[in-house]
PyMOL CGO cylinders between C-alpha atoms (Angstrom):
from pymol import cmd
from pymol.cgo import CYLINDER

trace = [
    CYLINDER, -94.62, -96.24, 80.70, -95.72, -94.21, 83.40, 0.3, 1, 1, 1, 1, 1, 1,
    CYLINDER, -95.72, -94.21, 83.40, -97.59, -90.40, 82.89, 0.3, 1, 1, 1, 1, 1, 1,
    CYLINDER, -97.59, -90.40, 82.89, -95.11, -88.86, 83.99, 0.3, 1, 1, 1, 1, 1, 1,
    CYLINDER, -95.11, -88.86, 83.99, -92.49, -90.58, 81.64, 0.3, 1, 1, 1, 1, 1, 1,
    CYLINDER, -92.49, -90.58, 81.64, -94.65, -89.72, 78.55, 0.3, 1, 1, 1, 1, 1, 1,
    CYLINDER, -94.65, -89.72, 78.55, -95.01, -86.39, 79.23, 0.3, 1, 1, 1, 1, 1, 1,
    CYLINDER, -95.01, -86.39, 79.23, -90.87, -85.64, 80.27, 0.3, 1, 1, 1, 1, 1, 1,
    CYLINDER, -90.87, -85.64, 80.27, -90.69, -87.68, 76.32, 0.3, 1, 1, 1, 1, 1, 1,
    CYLINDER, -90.69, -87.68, 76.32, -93.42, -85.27, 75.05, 0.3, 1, 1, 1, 1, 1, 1,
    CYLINDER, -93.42, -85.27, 75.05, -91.74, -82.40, 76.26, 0.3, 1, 1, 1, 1, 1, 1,
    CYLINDER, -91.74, -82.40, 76.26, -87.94, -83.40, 75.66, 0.3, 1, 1, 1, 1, 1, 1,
    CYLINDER, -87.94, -83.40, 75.66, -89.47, -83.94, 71.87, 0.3, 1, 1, 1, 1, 1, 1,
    CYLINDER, -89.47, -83.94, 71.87, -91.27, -80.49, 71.31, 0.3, 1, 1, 1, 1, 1, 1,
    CYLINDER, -91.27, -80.49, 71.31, -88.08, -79.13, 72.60, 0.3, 1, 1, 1, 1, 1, 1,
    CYLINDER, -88.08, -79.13, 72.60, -85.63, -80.56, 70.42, 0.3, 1, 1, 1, 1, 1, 1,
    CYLINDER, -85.63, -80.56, 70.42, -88.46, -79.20, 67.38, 0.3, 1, 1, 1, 1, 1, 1,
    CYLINDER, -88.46, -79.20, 67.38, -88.74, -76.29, 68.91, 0.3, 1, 1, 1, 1, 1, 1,
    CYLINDER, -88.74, -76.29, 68.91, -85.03, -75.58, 69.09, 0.3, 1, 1, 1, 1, 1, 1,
    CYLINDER, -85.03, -75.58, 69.09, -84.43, -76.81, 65.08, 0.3, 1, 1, 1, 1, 1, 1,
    CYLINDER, -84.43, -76.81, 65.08, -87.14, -74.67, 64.20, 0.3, 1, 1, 1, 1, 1, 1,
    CYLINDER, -87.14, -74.67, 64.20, -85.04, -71.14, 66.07, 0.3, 1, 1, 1, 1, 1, 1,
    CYLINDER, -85.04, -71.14, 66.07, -81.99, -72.55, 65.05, 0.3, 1, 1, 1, 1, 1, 1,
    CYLINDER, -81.99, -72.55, 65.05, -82.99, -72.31, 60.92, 0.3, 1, 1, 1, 1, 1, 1,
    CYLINDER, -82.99, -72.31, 60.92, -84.66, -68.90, 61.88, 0.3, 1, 1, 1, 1, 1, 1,
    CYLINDER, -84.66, -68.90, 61.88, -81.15, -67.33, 62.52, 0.3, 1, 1, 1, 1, 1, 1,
    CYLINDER, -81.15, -67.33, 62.52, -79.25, -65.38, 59.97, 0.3, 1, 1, 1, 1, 1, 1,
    CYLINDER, -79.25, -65.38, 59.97, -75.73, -66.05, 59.59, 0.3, 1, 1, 1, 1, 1, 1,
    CYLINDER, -75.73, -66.05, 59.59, -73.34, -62.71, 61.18, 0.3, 1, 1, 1, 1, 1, 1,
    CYLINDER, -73.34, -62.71, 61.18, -71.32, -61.52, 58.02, 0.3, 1, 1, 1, 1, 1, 1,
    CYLINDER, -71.32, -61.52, 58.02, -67.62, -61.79, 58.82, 0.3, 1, 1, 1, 1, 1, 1,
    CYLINDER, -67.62, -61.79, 58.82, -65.52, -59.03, 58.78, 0.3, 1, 1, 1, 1, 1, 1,
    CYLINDER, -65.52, -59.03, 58.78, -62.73, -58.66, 56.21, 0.3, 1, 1, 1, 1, 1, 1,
    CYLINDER, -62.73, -58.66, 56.21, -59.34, -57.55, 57.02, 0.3, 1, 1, 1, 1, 1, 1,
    CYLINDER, -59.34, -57.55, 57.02, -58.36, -54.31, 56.44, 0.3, 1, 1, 1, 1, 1, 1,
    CYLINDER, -58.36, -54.31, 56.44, -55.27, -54.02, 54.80, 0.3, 1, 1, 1, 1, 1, 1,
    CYLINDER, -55.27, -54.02, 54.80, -51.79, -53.11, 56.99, 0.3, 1, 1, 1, 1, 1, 1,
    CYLINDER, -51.79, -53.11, 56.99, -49.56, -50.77, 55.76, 0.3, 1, 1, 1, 1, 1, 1,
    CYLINDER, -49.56, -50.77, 55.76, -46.49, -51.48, 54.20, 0.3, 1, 1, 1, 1, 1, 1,
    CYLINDER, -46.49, -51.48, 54.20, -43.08, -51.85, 56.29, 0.3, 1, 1, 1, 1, 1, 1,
    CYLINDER, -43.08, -51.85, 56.29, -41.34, -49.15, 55.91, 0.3, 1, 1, 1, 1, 1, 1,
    CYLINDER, -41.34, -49.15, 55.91, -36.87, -49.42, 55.47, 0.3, 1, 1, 1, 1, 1, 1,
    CYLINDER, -36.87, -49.42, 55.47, -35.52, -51.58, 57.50, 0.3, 1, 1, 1, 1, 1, 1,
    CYLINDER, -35.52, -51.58, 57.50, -33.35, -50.55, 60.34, 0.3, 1, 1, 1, 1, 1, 1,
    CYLINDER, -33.35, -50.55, 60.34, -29.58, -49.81, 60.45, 0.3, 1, 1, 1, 1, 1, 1,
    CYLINDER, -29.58, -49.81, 60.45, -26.97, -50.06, 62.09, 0.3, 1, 1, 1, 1, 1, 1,
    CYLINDER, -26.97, -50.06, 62.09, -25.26, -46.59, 64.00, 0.3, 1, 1, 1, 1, 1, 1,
    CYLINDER, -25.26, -46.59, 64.00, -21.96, -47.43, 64.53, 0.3, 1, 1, 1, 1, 1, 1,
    CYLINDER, -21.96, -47.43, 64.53, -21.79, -44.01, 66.54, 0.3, 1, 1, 1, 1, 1, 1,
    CYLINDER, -21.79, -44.01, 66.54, -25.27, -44.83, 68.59, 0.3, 1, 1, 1, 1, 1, 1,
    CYLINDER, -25.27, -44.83, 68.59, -25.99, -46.05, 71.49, 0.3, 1, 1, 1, 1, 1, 1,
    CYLINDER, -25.99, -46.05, 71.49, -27.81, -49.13, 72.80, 0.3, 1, 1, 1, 1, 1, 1,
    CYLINDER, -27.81, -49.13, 72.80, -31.21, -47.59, 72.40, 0.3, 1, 1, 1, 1, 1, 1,
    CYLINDER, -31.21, -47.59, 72.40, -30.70, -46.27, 68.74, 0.3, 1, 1, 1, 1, 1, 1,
    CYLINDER, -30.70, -46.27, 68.74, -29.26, -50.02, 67.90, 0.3, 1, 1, 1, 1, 1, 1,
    CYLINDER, -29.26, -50.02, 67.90, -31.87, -52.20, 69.42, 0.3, 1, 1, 1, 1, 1, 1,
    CYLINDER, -31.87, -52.20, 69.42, -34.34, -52.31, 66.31, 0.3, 1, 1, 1, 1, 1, 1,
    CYLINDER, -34.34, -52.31, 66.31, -31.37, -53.20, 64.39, 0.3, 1, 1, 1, 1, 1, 1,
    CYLINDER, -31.37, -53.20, 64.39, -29.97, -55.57, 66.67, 0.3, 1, 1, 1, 1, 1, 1,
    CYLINDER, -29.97, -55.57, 66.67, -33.23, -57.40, 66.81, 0.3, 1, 1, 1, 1, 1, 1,
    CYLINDER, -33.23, -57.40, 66.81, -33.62, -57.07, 63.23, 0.3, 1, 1, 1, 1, 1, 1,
    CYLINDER, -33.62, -57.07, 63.23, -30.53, -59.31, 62.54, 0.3, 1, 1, 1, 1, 1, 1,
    CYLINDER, -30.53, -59.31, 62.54, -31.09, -61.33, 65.59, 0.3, 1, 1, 1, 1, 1, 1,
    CYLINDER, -31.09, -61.33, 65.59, -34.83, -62.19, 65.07, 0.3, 1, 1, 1, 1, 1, 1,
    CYLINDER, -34.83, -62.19, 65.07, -34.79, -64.54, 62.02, 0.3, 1, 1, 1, 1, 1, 1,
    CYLINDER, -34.79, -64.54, 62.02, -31.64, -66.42, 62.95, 0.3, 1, 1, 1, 1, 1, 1,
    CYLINDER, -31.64, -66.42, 62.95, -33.45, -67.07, 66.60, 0.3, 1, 1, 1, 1, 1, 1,
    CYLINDER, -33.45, -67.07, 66.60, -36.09, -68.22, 64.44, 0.3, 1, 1, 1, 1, 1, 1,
    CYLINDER, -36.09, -68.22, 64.44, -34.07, -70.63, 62.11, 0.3, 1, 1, 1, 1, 1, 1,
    CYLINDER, -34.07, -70.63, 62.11, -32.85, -74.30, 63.15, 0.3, 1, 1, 1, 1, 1, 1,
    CYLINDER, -32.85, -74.30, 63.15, -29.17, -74.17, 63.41, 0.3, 1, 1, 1, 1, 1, 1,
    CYLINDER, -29.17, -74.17, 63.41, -26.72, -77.04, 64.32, 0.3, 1, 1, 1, 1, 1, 1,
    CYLINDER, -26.72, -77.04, 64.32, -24.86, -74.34, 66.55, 0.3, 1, 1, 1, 1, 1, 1,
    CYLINDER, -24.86, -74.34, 66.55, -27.04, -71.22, 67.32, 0.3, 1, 1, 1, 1, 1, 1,
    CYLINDER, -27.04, -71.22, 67.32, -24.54, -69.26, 69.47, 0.3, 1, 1, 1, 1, 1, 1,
    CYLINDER, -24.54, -69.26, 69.47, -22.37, -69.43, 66.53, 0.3, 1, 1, 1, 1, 1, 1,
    CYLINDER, -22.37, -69.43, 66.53, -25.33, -68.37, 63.88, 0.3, 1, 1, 1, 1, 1, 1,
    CYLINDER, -25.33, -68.37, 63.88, -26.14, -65.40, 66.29, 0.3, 1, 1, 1, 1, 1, 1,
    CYLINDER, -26.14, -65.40, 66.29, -22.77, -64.08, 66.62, 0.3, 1, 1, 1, 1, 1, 1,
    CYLINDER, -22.77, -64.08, 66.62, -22.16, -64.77, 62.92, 0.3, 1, 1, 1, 1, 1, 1,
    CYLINDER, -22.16, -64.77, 62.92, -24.88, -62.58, 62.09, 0.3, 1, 1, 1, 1, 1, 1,
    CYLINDER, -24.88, -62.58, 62.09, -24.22, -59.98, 64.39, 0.3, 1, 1, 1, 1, 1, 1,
    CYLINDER, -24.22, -59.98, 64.39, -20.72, -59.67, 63.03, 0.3, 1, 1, 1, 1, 1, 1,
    CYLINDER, -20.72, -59.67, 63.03, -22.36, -59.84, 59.39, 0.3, 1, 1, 1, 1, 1, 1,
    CYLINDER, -22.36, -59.84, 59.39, -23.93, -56.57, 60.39, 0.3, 1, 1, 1, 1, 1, 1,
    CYLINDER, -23.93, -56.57, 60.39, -21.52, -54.42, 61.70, 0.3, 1, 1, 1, 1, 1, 1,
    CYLINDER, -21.52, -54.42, 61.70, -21.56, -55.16, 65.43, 0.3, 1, 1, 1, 1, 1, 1,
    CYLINDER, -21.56, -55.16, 65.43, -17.81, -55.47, 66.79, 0.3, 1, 1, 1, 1, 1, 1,
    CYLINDER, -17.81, -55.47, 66.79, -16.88, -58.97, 67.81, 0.3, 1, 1, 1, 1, 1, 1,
    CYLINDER, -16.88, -58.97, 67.81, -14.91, -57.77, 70.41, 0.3, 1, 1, 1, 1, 1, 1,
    CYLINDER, -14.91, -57.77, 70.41, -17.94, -56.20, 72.35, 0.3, 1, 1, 1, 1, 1, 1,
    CYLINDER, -17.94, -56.20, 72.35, -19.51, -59.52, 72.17, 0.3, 1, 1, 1, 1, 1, 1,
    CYLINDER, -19.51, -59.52, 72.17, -20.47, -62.50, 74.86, 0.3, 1, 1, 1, 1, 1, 1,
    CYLINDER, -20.47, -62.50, 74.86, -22.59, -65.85, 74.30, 0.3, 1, 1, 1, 1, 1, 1,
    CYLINDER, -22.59, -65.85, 74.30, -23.86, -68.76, 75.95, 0.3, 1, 1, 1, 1, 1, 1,
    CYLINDER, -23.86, -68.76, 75.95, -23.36, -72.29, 75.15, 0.3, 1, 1, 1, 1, 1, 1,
    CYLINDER, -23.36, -72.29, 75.15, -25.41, -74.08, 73.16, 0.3, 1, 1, 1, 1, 1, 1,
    CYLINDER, -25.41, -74.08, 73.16, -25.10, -77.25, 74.92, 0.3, 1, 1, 1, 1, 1, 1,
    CYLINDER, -25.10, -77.25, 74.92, -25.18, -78.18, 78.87, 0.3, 1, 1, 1, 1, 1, 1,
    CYLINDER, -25.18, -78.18, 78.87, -22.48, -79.76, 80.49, 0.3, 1, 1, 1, 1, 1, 1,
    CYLINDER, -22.48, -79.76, 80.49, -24.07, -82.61, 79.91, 0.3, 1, 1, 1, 1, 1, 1,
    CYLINDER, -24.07, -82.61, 79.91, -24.01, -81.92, 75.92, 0.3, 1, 1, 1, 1, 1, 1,
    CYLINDER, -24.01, -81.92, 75.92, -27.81, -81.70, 76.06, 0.3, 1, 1, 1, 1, 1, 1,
    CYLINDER, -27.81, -81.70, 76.06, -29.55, -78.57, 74.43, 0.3, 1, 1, 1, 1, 1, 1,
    CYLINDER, -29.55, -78.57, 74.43, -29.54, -75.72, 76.17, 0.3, 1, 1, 1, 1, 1, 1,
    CYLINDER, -29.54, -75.72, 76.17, -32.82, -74.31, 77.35, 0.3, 1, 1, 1, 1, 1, 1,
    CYLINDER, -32.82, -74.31, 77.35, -31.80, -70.95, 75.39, 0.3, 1, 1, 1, 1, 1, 1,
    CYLINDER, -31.80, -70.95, 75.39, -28.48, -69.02, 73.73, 0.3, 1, 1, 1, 1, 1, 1,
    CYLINDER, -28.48, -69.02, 73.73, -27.88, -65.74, 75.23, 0.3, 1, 1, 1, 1, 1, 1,
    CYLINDER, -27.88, -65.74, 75.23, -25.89, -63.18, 73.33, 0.3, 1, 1, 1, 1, 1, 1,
    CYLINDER, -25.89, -63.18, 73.33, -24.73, -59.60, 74.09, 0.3, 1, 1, 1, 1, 1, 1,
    CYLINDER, -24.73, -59.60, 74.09, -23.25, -56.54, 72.43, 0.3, 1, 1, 1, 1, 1, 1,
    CYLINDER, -23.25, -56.54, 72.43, -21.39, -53.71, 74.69, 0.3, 1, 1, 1, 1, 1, 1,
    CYLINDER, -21.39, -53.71, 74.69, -22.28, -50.38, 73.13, 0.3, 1, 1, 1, 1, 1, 1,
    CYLINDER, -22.28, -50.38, 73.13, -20.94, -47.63, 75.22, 0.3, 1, 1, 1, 1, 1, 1,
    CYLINDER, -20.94, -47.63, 75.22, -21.96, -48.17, 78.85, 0.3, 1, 1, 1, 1, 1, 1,
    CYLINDER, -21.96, -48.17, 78.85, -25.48, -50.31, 78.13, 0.3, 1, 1, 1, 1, 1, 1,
    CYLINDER, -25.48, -50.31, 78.13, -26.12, -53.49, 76.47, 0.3, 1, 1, 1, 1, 1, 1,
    CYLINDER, -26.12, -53.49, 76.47, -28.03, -55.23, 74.12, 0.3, 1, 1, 1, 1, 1, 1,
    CYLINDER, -28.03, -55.23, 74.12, -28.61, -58.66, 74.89, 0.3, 1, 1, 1, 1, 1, 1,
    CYLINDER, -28.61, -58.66, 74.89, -30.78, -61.17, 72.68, 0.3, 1, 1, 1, 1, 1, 1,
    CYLINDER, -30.78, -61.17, 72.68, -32.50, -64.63, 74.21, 0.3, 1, 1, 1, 1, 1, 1,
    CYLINDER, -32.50, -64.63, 74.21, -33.29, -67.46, 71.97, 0.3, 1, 1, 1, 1, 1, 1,
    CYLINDER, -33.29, -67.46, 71.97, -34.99, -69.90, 73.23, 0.3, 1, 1, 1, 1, 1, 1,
    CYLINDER, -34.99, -69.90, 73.23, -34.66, -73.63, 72.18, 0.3, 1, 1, 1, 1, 1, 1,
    CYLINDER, -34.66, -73.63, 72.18, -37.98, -73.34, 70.35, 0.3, 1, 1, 1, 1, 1, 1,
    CYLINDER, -37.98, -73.34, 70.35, -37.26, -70.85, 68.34, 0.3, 1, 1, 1, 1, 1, 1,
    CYLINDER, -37.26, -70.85, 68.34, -38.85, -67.56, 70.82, 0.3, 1, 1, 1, 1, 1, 1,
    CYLINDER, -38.85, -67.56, 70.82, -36.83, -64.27, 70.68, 0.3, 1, 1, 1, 1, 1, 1,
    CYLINDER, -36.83, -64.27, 70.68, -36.79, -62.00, 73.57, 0.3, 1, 1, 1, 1, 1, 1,
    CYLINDER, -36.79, -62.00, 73.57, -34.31, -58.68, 73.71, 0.3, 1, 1, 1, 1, 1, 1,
    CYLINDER, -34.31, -58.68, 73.71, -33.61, -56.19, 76.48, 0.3, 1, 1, 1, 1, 1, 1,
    CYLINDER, -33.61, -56.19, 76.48, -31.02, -53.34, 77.02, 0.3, 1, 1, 1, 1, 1, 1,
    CYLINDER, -31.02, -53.34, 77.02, -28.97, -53.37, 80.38, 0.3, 1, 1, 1, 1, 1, 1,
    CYLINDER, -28.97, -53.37, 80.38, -26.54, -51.08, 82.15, 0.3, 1, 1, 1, 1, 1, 1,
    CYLINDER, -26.54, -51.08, 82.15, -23.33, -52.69, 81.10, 0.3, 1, 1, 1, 1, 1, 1,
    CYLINDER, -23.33, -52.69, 81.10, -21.76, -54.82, 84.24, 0.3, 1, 1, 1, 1, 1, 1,
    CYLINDER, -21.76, -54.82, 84.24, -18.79, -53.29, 87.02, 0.3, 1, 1, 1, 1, 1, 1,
    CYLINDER, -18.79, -53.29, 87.02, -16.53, -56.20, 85.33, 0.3, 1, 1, 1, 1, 1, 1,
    CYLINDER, -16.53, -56.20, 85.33, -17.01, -54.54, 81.95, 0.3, 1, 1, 1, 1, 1, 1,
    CYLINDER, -17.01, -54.54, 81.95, -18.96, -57.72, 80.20, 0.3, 1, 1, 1, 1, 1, 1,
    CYLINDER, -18.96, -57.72, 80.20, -23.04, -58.07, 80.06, 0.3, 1, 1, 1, 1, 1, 1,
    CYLINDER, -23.04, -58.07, 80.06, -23.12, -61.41, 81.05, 0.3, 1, 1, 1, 1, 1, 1,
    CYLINDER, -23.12, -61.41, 81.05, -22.92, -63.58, 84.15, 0.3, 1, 1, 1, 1, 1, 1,
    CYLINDER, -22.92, -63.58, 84.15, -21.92, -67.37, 84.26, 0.3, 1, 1, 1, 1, 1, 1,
    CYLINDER, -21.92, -67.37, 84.26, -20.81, -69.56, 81.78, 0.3, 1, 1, 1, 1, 1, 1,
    CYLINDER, -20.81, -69.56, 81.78, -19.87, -67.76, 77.95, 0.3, 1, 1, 1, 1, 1, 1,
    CYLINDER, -19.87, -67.76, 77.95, -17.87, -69.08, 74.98, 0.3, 1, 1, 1, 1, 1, 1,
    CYLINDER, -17.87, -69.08, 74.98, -14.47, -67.97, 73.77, 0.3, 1, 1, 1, 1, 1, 1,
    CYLINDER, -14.47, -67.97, 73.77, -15.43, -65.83, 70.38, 0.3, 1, 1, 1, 1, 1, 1,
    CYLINDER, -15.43, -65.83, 70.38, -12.22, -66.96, 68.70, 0.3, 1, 1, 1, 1, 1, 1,
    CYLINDER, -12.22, -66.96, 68.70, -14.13, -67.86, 65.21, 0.3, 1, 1, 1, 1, 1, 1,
]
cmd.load_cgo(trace, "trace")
């Protein structure tokens, strides 16, 4: 072994002592504990005579845990529940669940018309919920492309 092997081991050694020796010298950092949250408060309702904007929190209320749920058919399972709460069927649009090609659809769309705006709720085939409000469309509908017959 050469010097100047020996003394690269020497040194690599009083390192890695060196370094176990700091490493027992540090303290542990106490963790912080949570605070608590406050309690929800009511849950939202529905306002038959509201618009868009005092329906949304309601709207995604209802919408939120059925996006979140498996469901054989979810287009069906988020009208359903929309109708469950009040919303009028009649005001209401949705996607397929299935491609043309009777695959699963990337996401179900579904809308409501309240006065001249729209809420309209995305879930998306893992289970992801997304909701906006939109000026209603010229044709009178909120949404373009392909949507089922509600006849259930």
């Amino acid at each position: 072994m050469t010097s100047r092997t020996a003394l690269f081991s020497a040194a690599l050694v009083m390192a890695l002592v060196l370094a176990g020796c700091a490493e027992s010298a540090v303290e542990p950092t106490p963790t912080p504990t949570p605070t608590p949250t406050a309690t929800a408060g009511p849950p939202p309702v529905y306002l038959p005579d509201g618009d868009a904007q005092d329906n949304k929190a309601f709207f995604d209320w209802v919408l939120l845990p059925v996006a979140n749920a498996q469901h054989k058919n979810p287009s069906t399972a988020l009208v359903n529940a929309l109708v469950r709460a009040g919303f009028p069927k009649r005001e209401m649009q949705v996607t397929p669940h299935l491609t043309r090609t009777q695959l699963e659809a990337d996401s179900v769309i579904v809308s409501v018309k309240i006065k001249r705006s729209c809420l309209i709720g995305q879930r998306a085939a893992n289970g992801d919920y997304f909701s906006t409000i939109e000026a209603a469309l010229k044709t009178g509908g909120c949404l373009i492309g392909s949507t089922l017959e509600i006849d259930w």
